[in-house]
N, C-alpha and C positions, 0 to 999 in steps of 0.2 A: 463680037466675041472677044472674050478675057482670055489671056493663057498668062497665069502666073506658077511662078516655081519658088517653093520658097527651100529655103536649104537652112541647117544649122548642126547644133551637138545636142545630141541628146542629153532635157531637162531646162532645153531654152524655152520652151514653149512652141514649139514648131505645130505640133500639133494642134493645140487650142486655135492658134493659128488659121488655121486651115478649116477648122471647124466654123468660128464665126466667118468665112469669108462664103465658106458655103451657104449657112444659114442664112447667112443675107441675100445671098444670090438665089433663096427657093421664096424667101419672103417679099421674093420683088418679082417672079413668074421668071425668075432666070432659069434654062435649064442647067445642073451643074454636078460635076465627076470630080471628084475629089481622089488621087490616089494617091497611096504613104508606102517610102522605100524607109525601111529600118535598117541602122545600120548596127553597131554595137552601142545602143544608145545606153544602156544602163553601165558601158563604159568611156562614155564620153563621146562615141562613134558619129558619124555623120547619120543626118537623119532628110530626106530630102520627099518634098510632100508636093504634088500637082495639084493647082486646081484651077479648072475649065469651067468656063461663065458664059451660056449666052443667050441669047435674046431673038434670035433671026435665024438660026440654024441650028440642024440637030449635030451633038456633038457622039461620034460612035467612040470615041478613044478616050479612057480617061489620062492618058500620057501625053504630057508635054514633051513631043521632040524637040532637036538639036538645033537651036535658032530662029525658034517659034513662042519664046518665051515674052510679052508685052512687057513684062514685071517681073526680076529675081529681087525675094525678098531673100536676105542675106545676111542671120543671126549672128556673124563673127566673120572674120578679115577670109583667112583660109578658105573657108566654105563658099565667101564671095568669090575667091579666083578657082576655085572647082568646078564652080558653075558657070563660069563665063562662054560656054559653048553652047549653053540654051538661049542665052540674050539675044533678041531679033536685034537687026542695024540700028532702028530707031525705038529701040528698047530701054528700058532704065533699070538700073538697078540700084536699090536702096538697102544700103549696108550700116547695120550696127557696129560702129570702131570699137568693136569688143577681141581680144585675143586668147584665145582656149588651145592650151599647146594639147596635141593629139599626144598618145601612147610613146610614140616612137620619135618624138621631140623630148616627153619627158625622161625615155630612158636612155638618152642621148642617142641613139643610132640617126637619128639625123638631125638638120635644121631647123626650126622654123622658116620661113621665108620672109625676110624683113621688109620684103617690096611688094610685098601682096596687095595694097592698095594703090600703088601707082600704077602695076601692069594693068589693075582693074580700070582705074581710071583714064590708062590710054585704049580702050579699048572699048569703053563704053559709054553712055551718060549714068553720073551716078549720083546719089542724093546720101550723104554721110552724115548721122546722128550717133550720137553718144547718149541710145535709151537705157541703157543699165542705171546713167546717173540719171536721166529724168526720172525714170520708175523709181529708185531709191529716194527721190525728191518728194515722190507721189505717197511713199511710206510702203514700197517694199520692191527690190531691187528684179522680183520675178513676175512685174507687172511690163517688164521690157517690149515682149511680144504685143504688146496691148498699143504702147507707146508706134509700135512700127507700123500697127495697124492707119493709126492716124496720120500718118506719113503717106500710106499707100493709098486712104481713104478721097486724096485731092486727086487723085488718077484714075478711080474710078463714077460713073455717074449716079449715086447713091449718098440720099443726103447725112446728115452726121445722126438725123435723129433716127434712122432707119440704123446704122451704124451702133448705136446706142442700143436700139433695142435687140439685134442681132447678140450683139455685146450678154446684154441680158439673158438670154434666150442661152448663151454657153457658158457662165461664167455664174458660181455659186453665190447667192445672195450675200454671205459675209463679205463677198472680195468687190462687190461690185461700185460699191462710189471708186474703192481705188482704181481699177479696173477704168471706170469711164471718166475719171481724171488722167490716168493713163495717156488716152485714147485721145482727150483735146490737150495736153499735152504734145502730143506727138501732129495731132490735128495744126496746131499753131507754128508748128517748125519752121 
């Protein structure tokens, strides 16, 4: 059994996200729950998406609880230290070094927090990529989610062409060589 959390801002691709991980996990006799918390995503809001994988037993919840997380994917700094209470002990989390000030960073009522990624990294194991610039490498900077996929894809037991075709199966025919350059992009990290 898989229990991954992925968290981000809305327009990261959190979604598609969650979508190809699913698909791959029905395309391979995985059972699999996919659940999406919306937050103010059409204003930048956090957006945090479950999804449960498994192979051996039946899964009644589509909710990843509080420390049961194998895998937080983790679209931007912030959103990775939000989620640090799903990560099991020997958990990982794989965080995009991307920084997206919220609402109330930008209208100054508060902070950002400058130390978002060390609190995260004493606290966790965690695998840091900078997919914005590889997907902009790839030829366009909103193939990032894609990029993370291939990151996450070494952690899970599904091989890359199975990944590829899942890939295919969510992602519209124009976007797709970038999409699965992306993906062994990120595959290669």
């Amino acid at each position: 059994m898989y229990n991954i959390v992925i968290v981000g801002v809305g327009g990261q691709g959190t979604l598609l996200a969650s979508k190809i991980l699913g698909q791959l996990a029905m395309n391979n006799g995985y059972e699999v729950r996919v659940s999406e918390v919306h937050g103010m995503s059409q204003r930048g809001g956090s957006v945090v998406t479950y999804v449960r994988m498994s192979n051996d037993q039946p899964l009644y919840s589509s909710i990843v609880e509080q420390e049961q997380a194998d895998i937080v994917l983790a679209f931007e700094n912030l959103e990775a230290l939000r989620a640090l209470p799903y990560i099991k002990k020997d958990g990982t989390m794989v965080i995009n070094t991307q920084e997206i000030l919220p609402m109330p960073v930008i209208t100054g009522a508060v902070k950002y927090p400058e130390d978002c990624l060390e609190r995260v990294r004493e606290s966790c194991k965690t695998i840091e990529i900078d997919a914005v610039d590889i997907a902009h490498e790839c030829g366009t900077y909103r193939a990032a989610n894609v990029v993370l996929m291939g990151v996450v894809a070494k952690m899970l037991p599904f091989s890359v062409d199975e990944w590829h075709k899942a890939i295919e199966q969510c992602v519209k025919p124009k976007f797709l060589s970038i999409n699965i350059n992306a993906f062994d992009r990120g595959y290669a990290y």
